[in-house]
C-alpha positions as CSV (number, residue, x, y, z in Angstrom):
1,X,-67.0,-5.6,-2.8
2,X,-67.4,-2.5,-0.4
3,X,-65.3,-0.1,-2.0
4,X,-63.8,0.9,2.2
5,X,-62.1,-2.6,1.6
6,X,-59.8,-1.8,-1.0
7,X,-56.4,-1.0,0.6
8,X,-56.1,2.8,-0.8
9,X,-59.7,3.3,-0.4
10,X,-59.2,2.9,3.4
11,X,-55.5,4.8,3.3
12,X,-57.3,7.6,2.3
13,X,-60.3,7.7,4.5
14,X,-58.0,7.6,7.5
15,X,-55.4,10.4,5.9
16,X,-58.5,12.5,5.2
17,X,-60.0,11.9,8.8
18,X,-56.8,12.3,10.8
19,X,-55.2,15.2,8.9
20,X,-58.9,17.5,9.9
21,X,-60.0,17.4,5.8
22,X,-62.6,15.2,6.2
23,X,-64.6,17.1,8.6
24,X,-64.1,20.1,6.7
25,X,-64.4,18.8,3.2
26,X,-68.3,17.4,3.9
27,X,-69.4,20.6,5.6
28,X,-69.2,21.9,2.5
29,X,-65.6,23.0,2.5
30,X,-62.5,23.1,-0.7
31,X,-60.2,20.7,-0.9
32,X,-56.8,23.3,-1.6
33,X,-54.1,20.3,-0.9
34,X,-53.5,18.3,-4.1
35,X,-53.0,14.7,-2.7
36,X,-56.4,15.8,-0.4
37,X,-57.7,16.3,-3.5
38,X,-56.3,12.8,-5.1
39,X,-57.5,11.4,-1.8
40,X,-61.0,12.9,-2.5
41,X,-61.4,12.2,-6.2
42,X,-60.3,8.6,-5.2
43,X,-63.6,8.5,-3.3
44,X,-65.8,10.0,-5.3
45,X,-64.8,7.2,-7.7
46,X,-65.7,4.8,-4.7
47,X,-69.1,6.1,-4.5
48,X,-68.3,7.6,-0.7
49,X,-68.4,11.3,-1.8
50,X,-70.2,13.5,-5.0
51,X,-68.3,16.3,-6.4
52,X,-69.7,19.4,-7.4
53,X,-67.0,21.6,-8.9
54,X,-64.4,22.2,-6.2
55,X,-66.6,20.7,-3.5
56,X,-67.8,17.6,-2.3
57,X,-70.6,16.3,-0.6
58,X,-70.8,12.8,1.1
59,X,-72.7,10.3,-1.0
60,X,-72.8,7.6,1.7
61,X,-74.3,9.2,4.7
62,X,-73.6,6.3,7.2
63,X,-72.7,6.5,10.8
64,X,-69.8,5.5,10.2
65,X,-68.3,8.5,7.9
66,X,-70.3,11.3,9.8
67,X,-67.2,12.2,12.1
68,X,-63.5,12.4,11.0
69,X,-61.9,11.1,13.8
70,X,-64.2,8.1,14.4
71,X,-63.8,6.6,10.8
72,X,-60.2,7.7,10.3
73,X,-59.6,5.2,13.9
74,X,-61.9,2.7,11.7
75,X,-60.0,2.8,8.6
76,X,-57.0,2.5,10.3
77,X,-58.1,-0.4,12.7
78,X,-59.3,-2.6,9.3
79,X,-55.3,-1.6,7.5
80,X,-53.6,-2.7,11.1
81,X,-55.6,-6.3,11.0
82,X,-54.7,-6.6,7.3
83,X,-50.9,-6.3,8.0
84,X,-51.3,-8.3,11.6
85,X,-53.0,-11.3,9.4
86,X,-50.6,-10.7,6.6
87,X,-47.5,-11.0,9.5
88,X,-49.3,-14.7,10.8
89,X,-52.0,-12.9,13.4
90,X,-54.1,-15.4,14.8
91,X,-57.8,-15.3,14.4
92,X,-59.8,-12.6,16.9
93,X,-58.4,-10.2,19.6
94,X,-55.4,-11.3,21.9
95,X,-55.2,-7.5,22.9
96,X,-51.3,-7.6,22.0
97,X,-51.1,-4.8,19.7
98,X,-52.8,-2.2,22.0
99,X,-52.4,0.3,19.2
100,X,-55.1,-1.7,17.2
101,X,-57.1,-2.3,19.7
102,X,-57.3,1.5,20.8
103,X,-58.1,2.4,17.2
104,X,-60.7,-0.1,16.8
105,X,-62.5,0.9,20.3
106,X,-62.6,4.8,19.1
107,X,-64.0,3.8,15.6
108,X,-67.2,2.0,17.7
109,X,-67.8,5.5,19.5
110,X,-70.7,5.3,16.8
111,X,-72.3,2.7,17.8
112,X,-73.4,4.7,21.3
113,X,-75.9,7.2,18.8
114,X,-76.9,4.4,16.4
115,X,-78.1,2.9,20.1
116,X,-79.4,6.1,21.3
117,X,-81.7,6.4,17.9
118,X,-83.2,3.2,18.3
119,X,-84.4,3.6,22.0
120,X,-87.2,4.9,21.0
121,X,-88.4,1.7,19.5
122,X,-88.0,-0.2,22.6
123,X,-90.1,1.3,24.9
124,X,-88.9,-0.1,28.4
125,X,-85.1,0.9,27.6
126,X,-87.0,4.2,27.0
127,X,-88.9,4.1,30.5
128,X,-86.1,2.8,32.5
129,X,-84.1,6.0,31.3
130,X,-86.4,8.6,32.0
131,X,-86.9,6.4,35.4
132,X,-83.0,7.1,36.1
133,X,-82.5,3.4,36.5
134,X,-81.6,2.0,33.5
135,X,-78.5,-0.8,33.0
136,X,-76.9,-1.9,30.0
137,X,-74.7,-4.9,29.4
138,X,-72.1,-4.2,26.7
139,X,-70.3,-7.6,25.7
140,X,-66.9,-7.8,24.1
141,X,-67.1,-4.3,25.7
142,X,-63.0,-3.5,24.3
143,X,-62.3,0.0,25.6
144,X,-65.2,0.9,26.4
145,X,-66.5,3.2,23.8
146,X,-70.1,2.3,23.6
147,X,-70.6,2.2,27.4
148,X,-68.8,5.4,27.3
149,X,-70.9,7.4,24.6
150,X,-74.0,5.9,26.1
151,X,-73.0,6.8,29.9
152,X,-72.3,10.6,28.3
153,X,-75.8,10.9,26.8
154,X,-77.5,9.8,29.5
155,X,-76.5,10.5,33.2
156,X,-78.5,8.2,34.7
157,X,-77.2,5.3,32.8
158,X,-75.1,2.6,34.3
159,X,-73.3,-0.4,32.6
160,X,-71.3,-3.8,32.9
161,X,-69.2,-4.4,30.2
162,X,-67.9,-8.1,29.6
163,X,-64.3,-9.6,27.8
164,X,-62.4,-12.1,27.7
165,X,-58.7,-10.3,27.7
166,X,-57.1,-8.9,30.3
167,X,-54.9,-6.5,28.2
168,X,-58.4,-5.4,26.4
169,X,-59.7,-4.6,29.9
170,X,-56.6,-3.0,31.3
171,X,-56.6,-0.4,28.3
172,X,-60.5,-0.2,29.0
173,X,-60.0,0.7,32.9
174,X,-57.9,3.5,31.9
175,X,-59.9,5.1,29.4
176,X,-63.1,5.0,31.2
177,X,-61.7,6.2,33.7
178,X,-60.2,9.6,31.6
179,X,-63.4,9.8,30.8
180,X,-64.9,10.1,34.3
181,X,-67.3,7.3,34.0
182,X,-65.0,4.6,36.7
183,X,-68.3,4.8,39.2
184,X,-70.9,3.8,36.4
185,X,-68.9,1.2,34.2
186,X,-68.0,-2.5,35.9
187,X,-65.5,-3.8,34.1
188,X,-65.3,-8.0,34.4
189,X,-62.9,-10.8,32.9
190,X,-66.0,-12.7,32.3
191,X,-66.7,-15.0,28.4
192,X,-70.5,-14.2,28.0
193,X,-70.9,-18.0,27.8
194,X,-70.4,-17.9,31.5
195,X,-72.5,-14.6,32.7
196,X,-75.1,-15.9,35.0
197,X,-76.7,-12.5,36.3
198,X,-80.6,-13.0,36.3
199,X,-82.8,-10.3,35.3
200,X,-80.0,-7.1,35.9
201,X,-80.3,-5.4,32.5
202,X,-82.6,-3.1,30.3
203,X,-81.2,-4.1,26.7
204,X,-77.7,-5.6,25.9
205,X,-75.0,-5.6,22.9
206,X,-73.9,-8.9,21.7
207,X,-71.3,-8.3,18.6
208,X,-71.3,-12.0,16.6
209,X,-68.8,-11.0,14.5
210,X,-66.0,-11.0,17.8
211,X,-67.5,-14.0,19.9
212,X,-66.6,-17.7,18.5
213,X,-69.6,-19.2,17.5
214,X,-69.7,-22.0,20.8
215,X,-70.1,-18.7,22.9
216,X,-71.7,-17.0,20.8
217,X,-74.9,-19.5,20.9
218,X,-74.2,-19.7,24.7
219,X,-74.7,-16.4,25.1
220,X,-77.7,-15.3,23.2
221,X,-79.1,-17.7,25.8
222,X,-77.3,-16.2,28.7
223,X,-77.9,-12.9,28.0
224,X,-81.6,-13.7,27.4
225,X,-81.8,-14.5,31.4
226,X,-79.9,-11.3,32.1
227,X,-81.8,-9.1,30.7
228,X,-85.0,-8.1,32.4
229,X,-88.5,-8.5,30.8
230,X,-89.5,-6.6,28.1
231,X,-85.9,-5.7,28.1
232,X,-83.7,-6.1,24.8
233,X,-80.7,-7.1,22.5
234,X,-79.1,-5.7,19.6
235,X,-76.9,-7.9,17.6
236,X,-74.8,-6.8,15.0
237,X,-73.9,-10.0,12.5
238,X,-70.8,-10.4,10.1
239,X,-73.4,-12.1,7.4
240,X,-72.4,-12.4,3.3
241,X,-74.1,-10.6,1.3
242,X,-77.1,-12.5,-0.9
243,X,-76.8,-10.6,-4.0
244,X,-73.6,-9.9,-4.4
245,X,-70.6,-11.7,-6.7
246,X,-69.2,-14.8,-5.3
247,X,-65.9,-12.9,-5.1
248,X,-68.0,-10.1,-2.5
249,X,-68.8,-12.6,-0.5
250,X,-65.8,-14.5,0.0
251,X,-64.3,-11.0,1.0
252,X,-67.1,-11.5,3.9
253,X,-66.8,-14.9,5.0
254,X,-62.5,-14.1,5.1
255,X,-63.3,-11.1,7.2
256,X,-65.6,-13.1,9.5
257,X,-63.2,-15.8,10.1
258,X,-60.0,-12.9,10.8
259,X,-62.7,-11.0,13.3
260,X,-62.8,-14.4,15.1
261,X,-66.9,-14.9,15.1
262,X,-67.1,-16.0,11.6
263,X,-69.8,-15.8,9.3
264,X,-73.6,-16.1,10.0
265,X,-76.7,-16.2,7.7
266,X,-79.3,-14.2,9.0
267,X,-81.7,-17.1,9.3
268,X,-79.7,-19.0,11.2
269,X,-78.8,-15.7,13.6
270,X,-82.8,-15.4,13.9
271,X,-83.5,-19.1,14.8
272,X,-80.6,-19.0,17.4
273,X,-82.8,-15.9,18.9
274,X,-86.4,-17.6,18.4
275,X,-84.7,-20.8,20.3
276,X,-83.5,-18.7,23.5
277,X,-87.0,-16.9,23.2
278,X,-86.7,-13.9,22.2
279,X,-89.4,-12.5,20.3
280,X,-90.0,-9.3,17.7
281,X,-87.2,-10.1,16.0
282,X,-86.2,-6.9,13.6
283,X,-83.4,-6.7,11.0
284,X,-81.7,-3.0,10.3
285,X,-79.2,-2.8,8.0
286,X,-76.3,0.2,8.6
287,X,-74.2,0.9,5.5
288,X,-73.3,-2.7,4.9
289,X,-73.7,-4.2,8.7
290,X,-76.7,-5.8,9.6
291,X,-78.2,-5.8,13.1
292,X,-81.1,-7.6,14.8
293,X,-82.6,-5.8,17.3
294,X,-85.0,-8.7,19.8
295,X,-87.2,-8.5,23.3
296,X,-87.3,-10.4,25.8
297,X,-91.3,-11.2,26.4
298,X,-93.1,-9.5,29.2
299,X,-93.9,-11.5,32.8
300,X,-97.3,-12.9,32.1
């Protein structure tokens, strides 16, 4: 079991993160605040953090604990859908507690400079950028935080982000436009299952572990004819781990079904990708999420 599931575990990532001692505490900074300190010891024991005397030093150098604010919004986000399941929530996002879904929109900030380090492996997301012309299609696009971050780093950039809820959208519309980014970002009440733009896109998000898997296996098919050729798709799965106790992977599986995608072997996400065409399939693993990353063949 990831030790960011246990309940405490996440309390005090998101106390740590909100509160300003996170940032501090892994640039190298003391811990003077005693329950910081409890917080901190608490993770060292978690294998997140190393102490060395009076100072810590972070152990699991993900994404995902780089910035305080990002992974305190995380942390929080995965307590909130604990007590929403544990109150009768219904599987997936119905975009009623907007508090939840704000918090879990500015945890995926991240996922904008995971993106940004792996254009350099797909070299016509690379060309269309330096070309000024490059369009991304973010599905189950939420606030808008990936389009956002990946707007930000590159001007040129412009993007279409899909969902399914009109409250998820609403929140969306109002912080991309904060953000200044209402004139590169279309927002659409649109199921990927039923996107039938031909040939618009350079690469593509497609998050399994928030699309039910009918739509899901839709729209790795649909977003295959909207991206262009030689164009790609990353696809972050909610898979169970092989290795691990029976127990660790039950936590997965329960996790998959609450996110509303539900689990997905690997193999089988890979076969679903081979079917639709895509081709040079990749698997990266970030801290314990795995993505594939596939192209769309070249004309000819």
């Amino acid at each position: 079991m990831d030790p960011t599931d246990h309940v405490m575990v996440g309390a005090a990532l998101a106390r740590l993160g909100f509160n300003g001692s996170w940032d501090r505490l892994i640039a190298g900074g003391g811990v003077s605040d005693l329950l910081d300190r409890a917080d901190a010891d608490l993770l060292v024991a978690a294998a997140i953090l190393t102490a060395h005397g009076d100072r810590y030093r972070l152990l699991r150098d993900e994404p995902p604990f780089r910035d305080g604010t990002t992974m305190a919004n995380g942390a929080l986000a995965y307590l909130q859908r604990a007590v929403q399941h544990a109150e009768g929530g219904s599987a997936g996002w119905d975009g009623q507690d907007p508090d939840l879904v704000l918090r879990q929109g500015r945890s995926s900030a991240r996922i904008a400079g995971v993106l940004a380090e792996w254009v350099v492996r797909m070299p016509a997301v690379e060309a269309a950028l330096h070309a000024g012309q490059c369009r991304f299609l973010d599905v189950g696009v939420g606030i808008g935080a990936i389009s956002s971050g990946l707007c930000q780093r590159y001007p040129s950039l412009t993007s279409v982000g899909l969902d399914v809820v009109p409250e998820v959208l609403a929140l969306a519309d109002q912080e991309i436009s904060a953000a200044g980014l209402a004139d590169r970002i279309e927002l659409r009440q649109e199921s990927v299952a039923d996107l039938t733009d031909d040939r618009e896109y350079d690469f593509a998000w497609l998050p399994q572990p928030f699309i039910p898997r009918q739509p899901f296996e839709a729209g790795v098919r649909r977003v295959f004819e909207a991206v262009r050729p030689d164009g790609w798709v990353v696809v972050p799965l909610m898979t169970p781990p092989a290795l691990e106790s029976a127990f660790e992977r039950a936590v997965v599986i329960h996790a998959a079904h609450v996110l509303g995608g539900g689990p997905i072997e690997v193999h089988e996400a890979v076969e679903l990708l081979e079917q639709a065409g895509w081709v040079d399939i990749a698997q990266e693993d970030v801290g314990v999420q795995v993505c594939l990353l596939a192209r769309r063949p070249a004309l000819g």
